[in-house]
C-alpha positions as CSV (number, residue, x, y, z in Angstrom):
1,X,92.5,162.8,30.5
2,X,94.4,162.9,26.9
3,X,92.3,161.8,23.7
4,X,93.8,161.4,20.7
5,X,93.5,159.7,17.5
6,X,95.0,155.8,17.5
7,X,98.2,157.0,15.9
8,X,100.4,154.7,17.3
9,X,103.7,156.0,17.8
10,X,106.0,156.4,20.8
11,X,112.2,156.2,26.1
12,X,116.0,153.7,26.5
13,X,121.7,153.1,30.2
14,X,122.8,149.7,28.7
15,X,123.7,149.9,25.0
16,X,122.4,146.1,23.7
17,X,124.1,145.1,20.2
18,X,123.6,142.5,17.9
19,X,126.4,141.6,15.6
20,X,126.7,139.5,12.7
21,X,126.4,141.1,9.5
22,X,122.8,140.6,8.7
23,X,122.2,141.5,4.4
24,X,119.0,143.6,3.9
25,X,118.5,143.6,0.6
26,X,121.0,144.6,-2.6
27,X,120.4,148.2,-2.3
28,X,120.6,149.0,1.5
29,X,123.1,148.9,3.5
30,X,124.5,145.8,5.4
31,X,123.4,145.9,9.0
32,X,126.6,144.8,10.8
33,X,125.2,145.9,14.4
34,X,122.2,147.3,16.0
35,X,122.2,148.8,19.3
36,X,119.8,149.7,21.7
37,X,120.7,152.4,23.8
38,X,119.3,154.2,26.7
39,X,116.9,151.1,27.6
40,X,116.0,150.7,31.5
41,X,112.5,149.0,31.9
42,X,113.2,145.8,29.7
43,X,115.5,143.1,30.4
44,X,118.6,142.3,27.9
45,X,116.9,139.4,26.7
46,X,114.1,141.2,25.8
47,X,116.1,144.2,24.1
48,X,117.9,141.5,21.7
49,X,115.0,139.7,20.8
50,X,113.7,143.4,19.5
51,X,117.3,143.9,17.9
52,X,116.7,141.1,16.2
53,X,112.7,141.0,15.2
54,X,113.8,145.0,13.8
55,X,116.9,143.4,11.2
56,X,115.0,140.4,10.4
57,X,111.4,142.9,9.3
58,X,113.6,145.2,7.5
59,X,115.5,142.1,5.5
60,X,113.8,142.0,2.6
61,X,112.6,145.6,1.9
62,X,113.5,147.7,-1.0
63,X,113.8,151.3,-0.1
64,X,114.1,155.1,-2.3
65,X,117.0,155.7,0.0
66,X,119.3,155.5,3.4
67,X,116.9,157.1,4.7
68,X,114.0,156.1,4.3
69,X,115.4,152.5,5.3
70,X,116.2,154.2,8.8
71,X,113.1,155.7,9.3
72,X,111.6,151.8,9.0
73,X,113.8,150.6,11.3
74,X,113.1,153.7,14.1
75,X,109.4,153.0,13.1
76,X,110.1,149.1,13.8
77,X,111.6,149.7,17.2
78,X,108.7,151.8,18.0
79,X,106.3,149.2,17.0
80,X,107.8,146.9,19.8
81,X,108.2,149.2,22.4
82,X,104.7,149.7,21.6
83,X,103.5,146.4,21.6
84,X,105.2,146.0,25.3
85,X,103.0,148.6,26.6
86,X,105.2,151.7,26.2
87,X,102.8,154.1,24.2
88,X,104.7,157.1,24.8
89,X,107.9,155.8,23.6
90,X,110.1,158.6,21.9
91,X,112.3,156.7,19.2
92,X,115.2,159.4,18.7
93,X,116.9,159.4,14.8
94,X,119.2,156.0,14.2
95,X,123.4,157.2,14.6
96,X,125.1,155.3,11.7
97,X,128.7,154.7,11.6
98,X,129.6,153.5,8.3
99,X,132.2,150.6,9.3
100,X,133.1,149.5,5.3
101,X,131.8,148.8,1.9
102,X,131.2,145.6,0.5
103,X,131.4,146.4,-3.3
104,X,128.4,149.3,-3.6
105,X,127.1,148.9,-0.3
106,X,128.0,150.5,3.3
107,X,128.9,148.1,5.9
108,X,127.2,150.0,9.0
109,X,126.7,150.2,12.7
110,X,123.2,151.5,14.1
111,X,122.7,153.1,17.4
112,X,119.4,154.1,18.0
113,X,118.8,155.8,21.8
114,X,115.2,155.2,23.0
115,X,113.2,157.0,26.1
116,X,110.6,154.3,26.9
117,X,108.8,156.5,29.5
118,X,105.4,154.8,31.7
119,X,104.0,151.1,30.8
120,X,100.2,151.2,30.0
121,X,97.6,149.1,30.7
122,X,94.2,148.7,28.8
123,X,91.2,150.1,30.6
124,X,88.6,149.3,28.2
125,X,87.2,149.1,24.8
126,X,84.0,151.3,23.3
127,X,82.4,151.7,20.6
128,X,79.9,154.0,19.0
129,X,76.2,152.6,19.0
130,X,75.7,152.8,15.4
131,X,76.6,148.9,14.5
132,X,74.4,146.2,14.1
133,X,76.6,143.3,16.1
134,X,76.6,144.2,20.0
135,X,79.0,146.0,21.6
136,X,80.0,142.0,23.2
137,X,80.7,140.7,20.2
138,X,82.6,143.7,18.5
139,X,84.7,143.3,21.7
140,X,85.4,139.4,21.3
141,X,86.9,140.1,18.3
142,X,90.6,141.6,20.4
143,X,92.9,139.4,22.1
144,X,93.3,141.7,25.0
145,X,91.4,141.9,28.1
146,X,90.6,145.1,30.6
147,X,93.4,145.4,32.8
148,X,96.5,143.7,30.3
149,X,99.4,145.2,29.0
150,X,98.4,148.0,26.2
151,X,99.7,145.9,23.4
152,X,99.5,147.6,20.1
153,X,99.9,144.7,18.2
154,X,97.2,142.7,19.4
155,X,95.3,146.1,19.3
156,X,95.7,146.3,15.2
157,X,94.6,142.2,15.2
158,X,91.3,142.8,17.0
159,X,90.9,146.0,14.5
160,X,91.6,143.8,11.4
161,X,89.7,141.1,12.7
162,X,87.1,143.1,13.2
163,X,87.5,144.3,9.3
164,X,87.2,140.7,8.3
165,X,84.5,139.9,9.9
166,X,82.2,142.9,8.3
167,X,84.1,142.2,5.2
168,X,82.4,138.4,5.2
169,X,79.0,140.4,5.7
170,X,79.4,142.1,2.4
171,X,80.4,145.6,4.4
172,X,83.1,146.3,2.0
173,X,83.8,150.1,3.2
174,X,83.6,148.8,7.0
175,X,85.6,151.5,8.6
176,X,87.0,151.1,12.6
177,X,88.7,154.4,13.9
178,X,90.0,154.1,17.0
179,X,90.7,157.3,19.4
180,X,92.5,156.7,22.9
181,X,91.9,158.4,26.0
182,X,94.8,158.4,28.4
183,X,94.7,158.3,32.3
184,X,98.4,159.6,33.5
185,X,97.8,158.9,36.8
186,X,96.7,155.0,36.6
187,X,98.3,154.6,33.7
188,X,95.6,153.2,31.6
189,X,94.4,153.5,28.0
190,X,90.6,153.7,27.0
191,X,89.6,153.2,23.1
192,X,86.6,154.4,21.8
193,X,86.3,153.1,18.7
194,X,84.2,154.6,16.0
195,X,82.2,152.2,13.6
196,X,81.1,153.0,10.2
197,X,79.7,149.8,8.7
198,X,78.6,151.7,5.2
199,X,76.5,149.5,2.8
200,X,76.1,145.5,1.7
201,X,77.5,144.4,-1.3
202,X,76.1,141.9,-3.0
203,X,78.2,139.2,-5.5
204,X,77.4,141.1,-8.7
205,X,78.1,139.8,-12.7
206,X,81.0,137.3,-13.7
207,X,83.6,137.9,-16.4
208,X,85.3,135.1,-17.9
209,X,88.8,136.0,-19.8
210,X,91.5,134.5,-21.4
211,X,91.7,130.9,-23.3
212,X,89.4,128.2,-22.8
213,X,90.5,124.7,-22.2
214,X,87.6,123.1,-24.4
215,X,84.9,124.4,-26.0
216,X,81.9,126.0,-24.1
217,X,84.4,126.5,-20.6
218,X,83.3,129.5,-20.6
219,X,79.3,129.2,-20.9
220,X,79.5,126.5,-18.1
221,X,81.4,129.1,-15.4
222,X,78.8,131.7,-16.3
223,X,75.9,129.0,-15.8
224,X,77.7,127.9,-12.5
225,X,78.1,131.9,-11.0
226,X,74.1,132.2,-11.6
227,X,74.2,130.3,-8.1
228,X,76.2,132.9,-6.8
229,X,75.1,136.0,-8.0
230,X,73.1,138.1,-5.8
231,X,74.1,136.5,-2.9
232,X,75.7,139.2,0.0
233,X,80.0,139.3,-0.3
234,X,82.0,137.2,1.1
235,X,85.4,136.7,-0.1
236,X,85.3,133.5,0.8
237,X,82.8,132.0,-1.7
238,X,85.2,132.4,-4.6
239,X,87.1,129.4,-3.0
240,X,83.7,127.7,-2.8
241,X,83.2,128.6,-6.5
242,X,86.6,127.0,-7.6
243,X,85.5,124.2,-5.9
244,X,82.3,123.8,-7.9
245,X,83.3,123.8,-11.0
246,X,86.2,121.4,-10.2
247,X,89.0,123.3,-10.4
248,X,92.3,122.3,-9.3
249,X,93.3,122.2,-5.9
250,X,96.0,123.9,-6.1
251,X,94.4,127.2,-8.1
252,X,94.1,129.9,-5.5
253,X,91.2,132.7,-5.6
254,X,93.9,135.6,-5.9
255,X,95.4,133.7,-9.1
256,X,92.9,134.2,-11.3
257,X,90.0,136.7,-9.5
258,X,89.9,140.2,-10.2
259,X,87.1,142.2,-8.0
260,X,85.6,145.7,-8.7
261,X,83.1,147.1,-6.3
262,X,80.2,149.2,-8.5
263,X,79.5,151.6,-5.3
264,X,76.4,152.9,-6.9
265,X,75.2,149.6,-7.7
266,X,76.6,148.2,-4.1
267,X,77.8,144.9,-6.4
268,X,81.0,143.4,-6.5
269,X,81.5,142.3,-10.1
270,X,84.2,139.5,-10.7
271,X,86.7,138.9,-13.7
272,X,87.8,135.6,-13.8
273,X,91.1,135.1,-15.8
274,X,91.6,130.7,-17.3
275,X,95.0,129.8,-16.5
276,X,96.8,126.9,-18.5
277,X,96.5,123.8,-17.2
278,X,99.8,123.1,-17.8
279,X,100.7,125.1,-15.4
280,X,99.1,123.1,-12.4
């Protein structure tokens, strides 16, 4: 069997196109087809709806050059291919044929020849035995099941979910690294996935900046964090916080919290920036 660290990267005779000058962004070049070539284990249907998934990520990026803004969209394909089982897939370098300009930018065609090679299934998840939750509930957290198309993309939601969750238990430096171990000869994809759940954090001291709305704001979301302080981290009490101290609807955590994780103290300390009402 092959092991291998979870880098997921990754074979296409019908060229597949989809036309219609789609705009990127005001310093790329204007996508006026993408075509698929090579492809033999995926249906046409399938192949556009890729086609199009790859223009539409890639619309609103801003990239340092050509490219780099090819590479994304060889990376992109390879991402779906992935996601459709095919782990090997070898993406080969986009052929541009530059069609036109429109004012500073190229007008371009994009052919990008794939080898898709052998569909994969998932044979199971492991993990290492140093984690607190069982091995059951580390395993509900991916939308796969043993036997299902390898699916990279629902592999990377179970690995953030599982982030999330240790994340909501004050494990700030959670770490999940995943390592596959391939079967050629069924086809199948094992993942032993190492845990490192690190240390608690605890909700450490709160900073109040910028202008207060009336006299003594400040003193009374000091007074109001003393309930919070100490308790483990979870992201999701600053929401609970806002809520406390009556603040409008409206006036998201990520507006106005700043967090700093003290690793020798194993706090997460909190600066809290007033807004203007008026703004609201």
């Amino acid at each position: 069997m092959l092991r291998t660290i979870f880098v997921l990267s990754l074979p296409f005779s019908l060229c597949l196109s989809v036309a219609g000058q789609i705009h990127v962004s005001d310093t790329n070049p204007i996508i006026h087809k993408l075509s698929l070539s090579n492809v033999h284990a995926i249906t046409p249907a399938e192949q556009q709806r890729i086609a199009r998934d790859v223009l539409r990520g890639t619309a609103n990026g801003f990239h340092q050059n050509e490219s780099e803004f090819f590479d994304e969209i060889a990376e992109r394909i390879r991402w779906e291919f992935q996601s459709l089982g095919y782990f090997k897939v070898l993406v080969n370098q986009p052929v541009v044929r530059v069609l036109g300009k429109n004012g500073e930018r190229k007008i371009v065609d994009v052919d990008v020849s794939v080898n898709e090679g052998e569909q994969y299934r998932l044979k199971e998840i492991r993990f290492t035995p140093n984690s607190q939750s069982s091995a059951a509930e580390l395993r509900a957290a991916f939308p796969i099941g043993d036997g299902d198309i390898f699916d990279r993309a629902k592999i990377g939601a179970g690995l953030e979910g599982l982030r999330q969750n240790y994340v909501q238990k004050g494990y700030v430096n959670f770490s999940a690294v995943p390592e596959t171990e391939i079967d050629e000869g069924a086809h199948s994809i094992s993942l032993n996935i190492d845990i490192d759940e690190g240390s608690v954090f605890h909700m450490g001291a709160l900073t109040v900046l910028g202008v207060e709305s009336e006299p003594g704001a400040r003193d009374k979301l000091v007074s109001a964090w003393n309930l919070y302080q100490g308790k483990v981290f979870d992201p999701r009490l600053l929401q609970r916080f806002l809520r406390d101290v009556g603040a409008r609807p409206r006036v998201k955590p990520e507006q106005i919290f700043r967090i700093s994780f003290d690793q020798q103290a194993q706090a997460a300390n909190v600066s809290m920036t007033l807004l203007n009402p008026s703004s609201f």
